[in-house]
Structures are given as structure tokens and as C-alpha cells.
Backbone as a ProteinNet text record, in pm:
[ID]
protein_1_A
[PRIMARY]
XXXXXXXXXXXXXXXXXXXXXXXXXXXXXXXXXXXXXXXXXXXXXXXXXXXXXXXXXXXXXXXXXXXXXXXXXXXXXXXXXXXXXXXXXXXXX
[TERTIARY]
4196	4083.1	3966.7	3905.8	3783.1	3674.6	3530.3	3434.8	3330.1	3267.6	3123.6	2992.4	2901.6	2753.8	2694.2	2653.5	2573.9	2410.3	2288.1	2157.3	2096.8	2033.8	2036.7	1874.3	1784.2	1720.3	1675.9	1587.9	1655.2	1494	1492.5	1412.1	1309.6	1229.8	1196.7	1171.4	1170.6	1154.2	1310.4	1374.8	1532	1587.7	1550.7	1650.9	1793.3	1735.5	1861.4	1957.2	1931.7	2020.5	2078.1	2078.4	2141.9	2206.7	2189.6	2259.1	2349.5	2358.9	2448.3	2560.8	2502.8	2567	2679.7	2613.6	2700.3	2793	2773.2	2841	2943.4	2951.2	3086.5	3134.5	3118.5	3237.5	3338.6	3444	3602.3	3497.6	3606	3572.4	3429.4	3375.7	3245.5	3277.9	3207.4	3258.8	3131.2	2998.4	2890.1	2762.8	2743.6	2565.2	2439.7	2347.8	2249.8	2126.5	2037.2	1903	1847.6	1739.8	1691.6	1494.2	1490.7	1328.1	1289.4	1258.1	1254.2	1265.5	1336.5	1285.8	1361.6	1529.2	1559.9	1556.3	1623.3	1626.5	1747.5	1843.9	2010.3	2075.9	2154.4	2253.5	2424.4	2487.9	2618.2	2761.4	2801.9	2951.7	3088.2	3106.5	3201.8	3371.8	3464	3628.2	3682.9	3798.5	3885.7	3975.5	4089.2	4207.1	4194.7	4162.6	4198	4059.8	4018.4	3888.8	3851.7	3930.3	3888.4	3822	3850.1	3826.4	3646.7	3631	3450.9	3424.6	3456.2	3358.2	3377.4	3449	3505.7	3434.6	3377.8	3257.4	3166.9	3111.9	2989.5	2938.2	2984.1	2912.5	2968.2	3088.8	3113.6	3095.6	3054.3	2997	2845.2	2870.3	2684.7	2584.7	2646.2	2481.3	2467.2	2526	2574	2486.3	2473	2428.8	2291.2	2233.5	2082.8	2026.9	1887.4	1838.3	1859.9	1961.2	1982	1899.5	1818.4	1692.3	1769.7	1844.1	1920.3	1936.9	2071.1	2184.8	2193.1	2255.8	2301.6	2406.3	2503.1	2607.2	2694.6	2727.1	2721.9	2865.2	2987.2	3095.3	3139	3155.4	3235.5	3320	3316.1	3433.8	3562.2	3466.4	3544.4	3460.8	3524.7	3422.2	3473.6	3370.9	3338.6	3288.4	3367.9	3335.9	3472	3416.3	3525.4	3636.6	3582.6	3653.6	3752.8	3850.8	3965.9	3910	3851.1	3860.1	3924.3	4027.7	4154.9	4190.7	4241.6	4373.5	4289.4	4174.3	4119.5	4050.1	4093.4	4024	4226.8	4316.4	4461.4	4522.7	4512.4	4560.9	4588.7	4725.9	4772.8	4789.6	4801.6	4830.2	4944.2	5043.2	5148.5	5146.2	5227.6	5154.1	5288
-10962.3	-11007.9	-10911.1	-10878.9	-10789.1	-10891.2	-10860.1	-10923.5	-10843.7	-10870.8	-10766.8	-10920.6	-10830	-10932.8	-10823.8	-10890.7	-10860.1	-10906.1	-10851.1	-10876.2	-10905	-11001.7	-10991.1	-11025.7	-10956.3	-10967.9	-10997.6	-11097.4	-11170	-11250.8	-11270.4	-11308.9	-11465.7	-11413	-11560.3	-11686.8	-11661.9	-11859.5	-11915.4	-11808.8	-11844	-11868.9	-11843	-11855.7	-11974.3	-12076.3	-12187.3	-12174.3	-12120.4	-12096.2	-11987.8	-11852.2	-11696.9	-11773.8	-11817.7	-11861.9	-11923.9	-12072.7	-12162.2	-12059	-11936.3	-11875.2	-11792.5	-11720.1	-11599.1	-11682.5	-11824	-11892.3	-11918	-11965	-11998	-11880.5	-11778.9	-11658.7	-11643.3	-11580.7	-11578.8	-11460	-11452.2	-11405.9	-11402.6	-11493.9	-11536.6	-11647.1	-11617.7	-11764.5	-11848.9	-11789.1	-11850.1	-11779.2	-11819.4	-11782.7	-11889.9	-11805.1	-11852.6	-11796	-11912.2	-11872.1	-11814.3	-11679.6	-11664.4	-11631.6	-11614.3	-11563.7	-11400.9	-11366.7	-11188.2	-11125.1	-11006.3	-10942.5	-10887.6	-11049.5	-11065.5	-11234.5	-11247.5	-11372.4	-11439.1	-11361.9	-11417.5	-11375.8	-11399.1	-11377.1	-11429.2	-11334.1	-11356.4	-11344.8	-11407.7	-11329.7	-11344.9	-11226.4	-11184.7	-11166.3	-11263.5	-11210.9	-11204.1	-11065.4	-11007.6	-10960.9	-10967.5	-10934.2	-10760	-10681.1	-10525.8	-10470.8	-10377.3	-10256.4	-10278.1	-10249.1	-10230.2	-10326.6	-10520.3	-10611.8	-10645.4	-10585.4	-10561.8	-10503.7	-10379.4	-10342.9	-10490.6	-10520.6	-10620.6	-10709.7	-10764.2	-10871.2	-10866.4	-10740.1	-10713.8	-10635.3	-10549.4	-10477.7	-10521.4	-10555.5	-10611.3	-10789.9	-10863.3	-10955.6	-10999.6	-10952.5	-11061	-10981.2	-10836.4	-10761.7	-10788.4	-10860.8	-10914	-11034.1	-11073.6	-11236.7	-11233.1	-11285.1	-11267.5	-11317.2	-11225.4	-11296.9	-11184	-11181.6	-11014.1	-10888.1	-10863.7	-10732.6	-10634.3	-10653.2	-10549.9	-10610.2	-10542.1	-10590.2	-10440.5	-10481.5	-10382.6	-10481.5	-10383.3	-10445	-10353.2	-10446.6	-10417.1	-10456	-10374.4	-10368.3	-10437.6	-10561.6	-10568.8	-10530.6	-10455	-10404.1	-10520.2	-10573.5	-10642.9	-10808.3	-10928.8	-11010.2	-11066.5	-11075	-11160.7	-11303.9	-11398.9	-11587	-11608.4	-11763.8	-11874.2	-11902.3	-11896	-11926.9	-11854.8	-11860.1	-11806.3	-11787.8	-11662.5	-11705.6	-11666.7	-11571.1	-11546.7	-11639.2	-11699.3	-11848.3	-11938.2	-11919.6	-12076.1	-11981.2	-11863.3	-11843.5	-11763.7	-11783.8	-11756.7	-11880.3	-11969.1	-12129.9	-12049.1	-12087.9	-12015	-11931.7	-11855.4	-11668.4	-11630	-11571.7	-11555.4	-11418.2	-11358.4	-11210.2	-11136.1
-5873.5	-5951	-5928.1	-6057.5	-6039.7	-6075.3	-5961.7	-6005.2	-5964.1	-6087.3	-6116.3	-6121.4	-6103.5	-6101.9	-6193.7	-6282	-6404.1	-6436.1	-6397.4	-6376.7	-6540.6	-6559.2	-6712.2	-6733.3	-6809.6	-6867.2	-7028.5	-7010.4	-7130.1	-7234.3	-7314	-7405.1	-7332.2	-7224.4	-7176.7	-7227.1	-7319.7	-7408.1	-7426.1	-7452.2	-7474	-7349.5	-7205.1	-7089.3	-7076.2	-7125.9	-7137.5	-7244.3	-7326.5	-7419.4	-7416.1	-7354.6	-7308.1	-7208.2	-7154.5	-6991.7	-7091.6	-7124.4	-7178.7	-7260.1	-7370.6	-7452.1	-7386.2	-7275.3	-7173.8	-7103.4	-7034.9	-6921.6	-7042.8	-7160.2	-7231.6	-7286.5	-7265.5	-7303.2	-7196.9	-7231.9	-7170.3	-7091	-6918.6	-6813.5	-6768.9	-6773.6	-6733.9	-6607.5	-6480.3	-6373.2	-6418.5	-6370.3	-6354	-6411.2	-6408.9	-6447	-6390.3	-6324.5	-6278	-6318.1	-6314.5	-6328.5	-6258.7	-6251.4	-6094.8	-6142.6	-5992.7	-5945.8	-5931.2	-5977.2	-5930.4	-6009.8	-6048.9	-6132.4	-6264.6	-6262.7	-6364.9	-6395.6	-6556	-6546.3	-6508.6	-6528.4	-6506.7	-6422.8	-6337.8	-6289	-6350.7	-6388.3	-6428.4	-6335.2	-6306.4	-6209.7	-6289	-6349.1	-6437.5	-6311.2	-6347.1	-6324.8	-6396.8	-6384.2	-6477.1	-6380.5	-6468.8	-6422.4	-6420.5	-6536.1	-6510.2	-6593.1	-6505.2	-6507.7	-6657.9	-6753.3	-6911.5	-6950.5	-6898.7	-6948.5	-6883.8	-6810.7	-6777.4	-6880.9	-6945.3	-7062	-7201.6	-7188.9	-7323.7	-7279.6	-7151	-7135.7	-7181.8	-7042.6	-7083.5	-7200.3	-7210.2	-7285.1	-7469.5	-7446	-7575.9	-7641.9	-7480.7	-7563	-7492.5	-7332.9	-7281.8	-7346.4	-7358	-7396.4	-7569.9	-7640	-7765.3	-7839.2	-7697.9	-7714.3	-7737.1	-7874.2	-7896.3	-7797.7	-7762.2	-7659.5	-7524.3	-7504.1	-7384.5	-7432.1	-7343.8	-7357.2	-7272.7	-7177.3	-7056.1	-6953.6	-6914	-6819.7	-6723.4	-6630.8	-6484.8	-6411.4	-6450.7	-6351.2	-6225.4	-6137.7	-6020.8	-5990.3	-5928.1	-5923.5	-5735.7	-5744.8	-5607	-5562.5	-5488.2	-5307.4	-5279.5	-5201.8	-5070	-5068.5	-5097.8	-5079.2	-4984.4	-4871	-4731.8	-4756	-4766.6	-4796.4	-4692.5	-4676.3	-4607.3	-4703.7	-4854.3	-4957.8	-4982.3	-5011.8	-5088.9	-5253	-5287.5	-5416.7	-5511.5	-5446.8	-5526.7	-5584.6	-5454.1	-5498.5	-5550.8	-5582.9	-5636.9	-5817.2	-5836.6	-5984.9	-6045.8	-5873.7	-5994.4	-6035.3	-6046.6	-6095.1	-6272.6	-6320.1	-6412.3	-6435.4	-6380.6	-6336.8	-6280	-6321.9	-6237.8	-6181.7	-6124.7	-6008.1	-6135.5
[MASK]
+++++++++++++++++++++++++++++++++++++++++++++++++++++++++++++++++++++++++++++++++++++++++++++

């Protein structure tokens, strides 16, 4: 599983509705609101490298309302969680 974090700046009157719009596209986990010096936080999983551009760039930066995005490619993630085994449920290897 590949997962990228995607920083999103975004049309401030619209924030609930870019969030709501981006969180229901395919390979989207979450989206959060934040404080600082964007408005969104996105955490994009995909199965293979190509399907990050087919997110982001072919649908969050899409979504009226997105002014600019930066995304940020995870390594290695350090949690208690398993979050392999809990985002492969229907996935066969």
C-alpha cells in the first residue's frame, strides 16, 4: 500500500464542502480539517505509484474549490496499528 498526505489549499468559504467532495473520491482514506497554513489534510492509499497521479492530480486538484495541493510521499509508517491489514480487507496479494 502506498500512502501519500496531500496539503490542500482551498477556497475558504467552501472548506466543508472540498473536504466532503475529496473524502468521497476512490483512494481517498481521510481528510481533515486543519490550523496553519493549509486548509486540508488528505491521506491518499493506493495500491501502485501511477494511481497517486489519478488521485491527485487527476481528481483532488479537480475539485472546485482546490487553489493548491503538495503532496508528500510516505517511507516507512511507525503506528501500533497494522494498517496494512486493516486498509487490505478485499485485496488478495
Amino acid at each position: 500500500m502506498i500512502t501519500a498526505i496531500v496539503l490542500i489549499e482551498c477556497a475558504t468559504d467552501a472548506i466543508p464542502e472540498v473536504a466532503q467532495q475529496i473524502a468521497d473520491l476512490p483512494g481517498v482514506s481521510e481528510v481533515y480539517s486543519t490550523a496553519g497554513n493549509v486548509d486540508l489534510i488528505a491521506v491518499v492509499r493506493v495500491r501502485e505509484f501511477d494511481d497517486i497521479a489519478d488521485v491527485i492530480a487527476g481528481s483532488i486538484s479537480k475539485v472546485p474549490g482546490v487553489a493548491d495541493t503538495e503532496t508528500h510521499i510516505a517511507f516507512r509508517a511507525y503506528s501500533k496499528h497494522d494498517l496494512e491489514e486493516t486498509f487490505a480487507i478485499g485485496f488478495e496479494d
